[in-house]
C-alpha positions in Angstrom: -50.3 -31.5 -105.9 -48.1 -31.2 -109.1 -46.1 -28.6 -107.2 -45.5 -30.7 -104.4 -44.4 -33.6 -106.7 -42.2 -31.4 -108.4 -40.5 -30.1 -105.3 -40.1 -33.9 -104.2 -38.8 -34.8 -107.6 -35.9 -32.0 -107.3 -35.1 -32.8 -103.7 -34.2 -36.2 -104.7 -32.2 -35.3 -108.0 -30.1 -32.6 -105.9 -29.6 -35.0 -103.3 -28.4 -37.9 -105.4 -26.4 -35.1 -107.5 -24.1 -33.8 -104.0 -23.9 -37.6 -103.3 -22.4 -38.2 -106.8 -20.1 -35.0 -106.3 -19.1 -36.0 -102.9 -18.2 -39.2 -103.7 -16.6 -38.1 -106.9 -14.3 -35.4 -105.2 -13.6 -37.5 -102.2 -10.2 -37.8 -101.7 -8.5 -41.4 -102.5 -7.1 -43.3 -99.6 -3.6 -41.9 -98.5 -1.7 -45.7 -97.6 1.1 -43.8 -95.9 -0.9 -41.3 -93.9 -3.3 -44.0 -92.9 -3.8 -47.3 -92.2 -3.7 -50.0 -94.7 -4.0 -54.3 -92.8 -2.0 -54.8 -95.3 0.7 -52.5 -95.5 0.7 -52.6 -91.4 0.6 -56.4 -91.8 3.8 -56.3 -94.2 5.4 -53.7 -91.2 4.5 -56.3 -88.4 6.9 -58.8 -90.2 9.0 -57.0 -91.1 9.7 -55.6 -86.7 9.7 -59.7 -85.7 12.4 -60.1 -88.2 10.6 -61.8 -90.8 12.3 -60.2 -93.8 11.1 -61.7 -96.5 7.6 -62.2 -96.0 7.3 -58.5 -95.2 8.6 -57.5 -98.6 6.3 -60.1 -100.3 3.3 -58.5 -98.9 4.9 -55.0 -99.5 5.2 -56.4 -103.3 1.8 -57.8 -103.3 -0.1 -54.2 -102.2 2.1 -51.9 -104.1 1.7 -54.1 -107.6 -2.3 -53.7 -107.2 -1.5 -50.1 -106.6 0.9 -49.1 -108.9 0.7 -45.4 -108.7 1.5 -45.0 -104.9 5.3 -44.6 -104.0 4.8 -45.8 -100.0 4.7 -49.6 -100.6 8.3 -49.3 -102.9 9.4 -47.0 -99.6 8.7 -49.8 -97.6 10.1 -52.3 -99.7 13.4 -50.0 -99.2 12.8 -49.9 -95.7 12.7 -53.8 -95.3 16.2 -54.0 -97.0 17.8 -51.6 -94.7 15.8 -52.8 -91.1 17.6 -55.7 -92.5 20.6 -54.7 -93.2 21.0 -52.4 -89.9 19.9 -55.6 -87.7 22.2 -57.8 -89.6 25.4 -55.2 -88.9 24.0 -54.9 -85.0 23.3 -51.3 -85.6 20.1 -51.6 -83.7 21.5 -52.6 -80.3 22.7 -50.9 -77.3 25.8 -52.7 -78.3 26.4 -49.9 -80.9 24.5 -47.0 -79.8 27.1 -47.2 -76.8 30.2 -47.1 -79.2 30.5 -43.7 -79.1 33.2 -44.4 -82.4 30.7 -46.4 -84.0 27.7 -44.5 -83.3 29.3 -41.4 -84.6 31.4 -43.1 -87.4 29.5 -46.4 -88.8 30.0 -49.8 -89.3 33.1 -51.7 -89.4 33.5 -53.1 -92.8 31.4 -53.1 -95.8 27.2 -53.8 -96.0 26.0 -56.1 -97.7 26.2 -55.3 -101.3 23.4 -57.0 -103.0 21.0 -56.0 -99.8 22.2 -52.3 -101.0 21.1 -52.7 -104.7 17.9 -53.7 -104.1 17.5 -51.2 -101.6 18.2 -48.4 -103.7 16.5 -50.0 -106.5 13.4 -49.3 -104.3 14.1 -45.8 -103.6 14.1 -45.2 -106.6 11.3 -46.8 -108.1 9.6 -44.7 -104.7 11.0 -41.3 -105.8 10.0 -41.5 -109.5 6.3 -42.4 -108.6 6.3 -40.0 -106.0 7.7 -36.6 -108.1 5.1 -38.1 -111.0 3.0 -36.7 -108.2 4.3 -33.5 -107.3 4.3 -32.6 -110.9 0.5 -33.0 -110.7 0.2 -31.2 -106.9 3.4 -29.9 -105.7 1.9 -30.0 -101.7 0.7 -33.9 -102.4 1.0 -34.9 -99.1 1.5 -38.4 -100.2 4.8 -38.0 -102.2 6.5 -35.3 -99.8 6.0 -37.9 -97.5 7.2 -40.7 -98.9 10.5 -38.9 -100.0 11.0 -37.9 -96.9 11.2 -41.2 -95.7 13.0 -42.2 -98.8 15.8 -39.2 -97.8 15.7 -40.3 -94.6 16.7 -43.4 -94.7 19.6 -42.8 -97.6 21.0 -40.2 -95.2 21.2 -43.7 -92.6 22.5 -45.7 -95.4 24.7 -43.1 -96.3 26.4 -42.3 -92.5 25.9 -45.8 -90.7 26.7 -48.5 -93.4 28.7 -46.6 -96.0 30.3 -44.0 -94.2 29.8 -40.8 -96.8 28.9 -38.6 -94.6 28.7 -35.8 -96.7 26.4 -37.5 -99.0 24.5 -38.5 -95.4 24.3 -34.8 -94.7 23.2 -33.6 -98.5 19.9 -36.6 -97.8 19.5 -35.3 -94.4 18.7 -31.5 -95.6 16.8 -32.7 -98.4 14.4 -35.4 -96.1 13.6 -32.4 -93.1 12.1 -30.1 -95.9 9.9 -32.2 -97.1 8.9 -33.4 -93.7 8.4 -30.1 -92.6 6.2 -29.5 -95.7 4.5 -32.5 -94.9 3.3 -31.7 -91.5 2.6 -28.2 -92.4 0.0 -29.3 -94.0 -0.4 -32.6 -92.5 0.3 -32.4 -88.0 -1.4 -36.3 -87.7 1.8 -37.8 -90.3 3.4 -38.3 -87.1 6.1 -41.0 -88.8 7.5 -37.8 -90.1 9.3 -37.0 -87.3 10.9 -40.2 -87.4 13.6 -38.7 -90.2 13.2 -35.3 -88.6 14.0 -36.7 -85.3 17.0 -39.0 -86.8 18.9 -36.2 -88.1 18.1 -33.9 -85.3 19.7 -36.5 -82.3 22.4 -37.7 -84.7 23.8 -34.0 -86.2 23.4 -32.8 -82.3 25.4 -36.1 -80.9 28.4 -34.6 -83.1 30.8 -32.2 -81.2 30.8 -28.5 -81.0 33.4 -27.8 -84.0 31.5 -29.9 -86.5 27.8 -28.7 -85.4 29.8 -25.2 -86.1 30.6 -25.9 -89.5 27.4 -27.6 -90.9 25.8 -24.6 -89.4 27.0 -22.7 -92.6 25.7 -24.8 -94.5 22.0 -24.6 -92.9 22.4 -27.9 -91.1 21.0 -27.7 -87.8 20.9 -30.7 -84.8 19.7 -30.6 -81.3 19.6 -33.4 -79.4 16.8 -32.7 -76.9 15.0 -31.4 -79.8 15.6 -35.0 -82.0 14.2 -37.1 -78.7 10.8 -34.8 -78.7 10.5 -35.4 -82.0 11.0 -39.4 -82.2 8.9 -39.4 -78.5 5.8 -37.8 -81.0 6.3 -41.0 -83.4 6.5 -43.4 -81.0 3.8 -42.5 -79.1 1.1 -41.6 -82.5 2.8 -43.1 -85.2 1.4 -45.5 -87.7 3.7 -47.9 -89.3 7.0 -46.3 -88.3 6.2 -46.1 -84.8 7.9 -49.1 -83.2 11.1 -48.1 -85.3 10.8 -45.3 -83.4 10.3 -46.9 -80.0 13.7 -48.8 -80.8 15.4 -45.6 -81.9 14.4 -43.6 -78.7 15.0 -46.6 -76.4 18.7 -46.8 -78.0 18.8 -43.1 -77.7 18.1 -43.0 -74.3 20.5 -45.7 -73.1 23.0 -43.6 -74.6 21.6 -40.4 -72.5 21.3 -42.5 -69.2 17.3 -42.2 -69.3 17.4 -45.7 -68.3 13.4 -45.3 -67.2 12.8 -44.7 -71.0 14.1 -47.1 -71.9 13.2 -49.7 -70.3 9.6 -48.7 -70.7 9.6 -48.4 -74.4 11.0 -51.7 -74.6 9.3 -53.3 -72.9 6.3 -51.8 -74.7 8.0 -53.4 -77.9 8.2 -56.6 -76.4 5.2 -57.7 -75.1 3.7 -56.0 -78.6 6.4 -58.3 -80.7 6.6 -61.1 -78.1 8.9 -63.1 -80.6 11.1 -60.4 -81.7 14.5 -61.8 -80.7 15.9 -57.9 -81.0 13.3 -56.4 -78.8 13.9 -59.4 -76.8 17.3 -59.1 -76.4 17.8 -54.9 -75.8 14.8 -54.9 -73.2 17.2 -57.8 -71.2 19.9 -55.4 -71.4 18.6 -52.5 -70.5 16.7 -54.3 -67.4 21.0 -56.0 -66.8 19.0 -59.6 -67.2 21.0 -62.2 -68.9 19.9 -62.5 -72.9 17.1 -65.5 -73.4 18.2 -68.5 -73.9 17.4 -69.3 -77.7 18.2 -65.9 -78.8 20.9 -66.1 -81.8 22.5 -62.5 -82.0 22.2 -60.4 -85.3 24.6 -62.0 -88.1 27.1 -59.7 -90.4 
């Protein structure tokens, strides 16, 4: 009978001791490789245009976690969604512009917009190479500098026009991307940089792909589509960004079918959304809402 108890008695103590472990050595929640209400909650504003709000509750989850760079890369990426619909990047209206799509804005962005959005970045990139130095494959940072990268490589070739600085970010975001999902296939917004860089570098002509060849700067534009059609199909939080960016892409490709499904996809998810609104009336040559202000410089 001892015996028995005994073998009972250890049973339970092992049992409770790989509980402990497991819980112990269980990995911490990953907020931008997984889903967070309120980090998709701040991204949901932040697609119907409701800037501020979106960066409040960006604020609000990244100050009760102040170790994890995402919610300051999504801080970032509220100032420049804002900035690029406030310039009418996001339209067909300048996807069509073959000088604009290829050259950038007209005049200047805004400047204190900019400030703060690099003042995210890099409050993003510091926390996130704290974490490298720690576990140089953190799947966690590499992600959220390659969104960081990313989206200075935008800022850099759409708003400010230095496009050799654009290129420099560009190289910089696809390697950790492709670290990222080498490691990490189901971080499907990653391809949303990757596939970016890919459609814009192969949109440029033949002599200029030629050059930034030598310099290990590839684009294809076939391949750039694939890539974004992965994100807006699996993505998390960057997945209607993607939608918009393949819809845009296709207009400009003639894939009118594409399109017009994607956005209107975006629009019955964002019903109020005056963009989505807007580019799924042109792309169907329907008159624009009434009601529906356009973007404002």
């Amino acid at each position: 009978m001892r015996k028995f108890l005994a073998i009972v008695v250890f049973a339970l103590v092992n049992s409770v001791g790989v509980s402990l472990a497991d819980e112990l050595f269980r990995p911490a929640v990953s907020p931008g490789l997984s889903s967070v209400p309120e980090l998709s909650e701040g991204f949901r504003q932040l697609y119907v245009l409701q800037f501020s709000e979106a960066r409040s509750t960006f604020h609000a989850w990244g100050d009760s976690h102040p170790g994890e760079p995402f919610p300051q890369a999504a801080i970032a990426a509220s100032y420049l969604f804002e900035e690029l619909y406030r310039q009418g990047v996001l339209t067909s209206d300048f996807f069509l512009n073959e000088k604009k799509f290829l050259k950038g804005i007209d005049g200047k962005p805004n400047a204190e917009r900019m400030k703060d959005f690099r003042s995210a970045l890099s409050k993003a990139r510091a926390l996130a190479k704290a974490r490298l130095l720690q576990n140089v494959k953190d799947p966690e940072a590499l992600f959220a500098l390659a969104v960081a990268d990313g989206m200075e490589s935008n800022a850099y070739s759409i708003l400010e026009k230095k496009h050799l600085d654009a290129l420099k970010k560009i190289k910089e975001s696809n390697q950790y991307a492709k670290e990222l999902l080498a490691q990490r296939p189901d971080a499907v917004d990653a391809y949303v940089p990757l596939g970016c860089a890919n459609y814009i570098i192969g949109s440029l002509n033949g002599g200029t792909r030629f050059m930034l060849w030598f310099g290990n700067i590839h684009g294809d534009k076939k391949l750039g589509m694939e890539q974004m059609q992965k994100a807006a199909d699996n993505g998390r939080y960057l997945k209607p960004f993607a939608q918009i960016l393949l819809a845009l892409a296709a207009r400009r490709e003639k894939q009118n079918a594409l399109a017009q499904k994607l956005l209107r996809e975006l629009t019955k998810e964002f019903p109020t959304s005056e963009l989505f609104a807007s580019e799924y009336a042109k792309a169907m040559g329907r008159p624009i809402p009434a009601g529906i202000r356009s973007s404002e410089p």
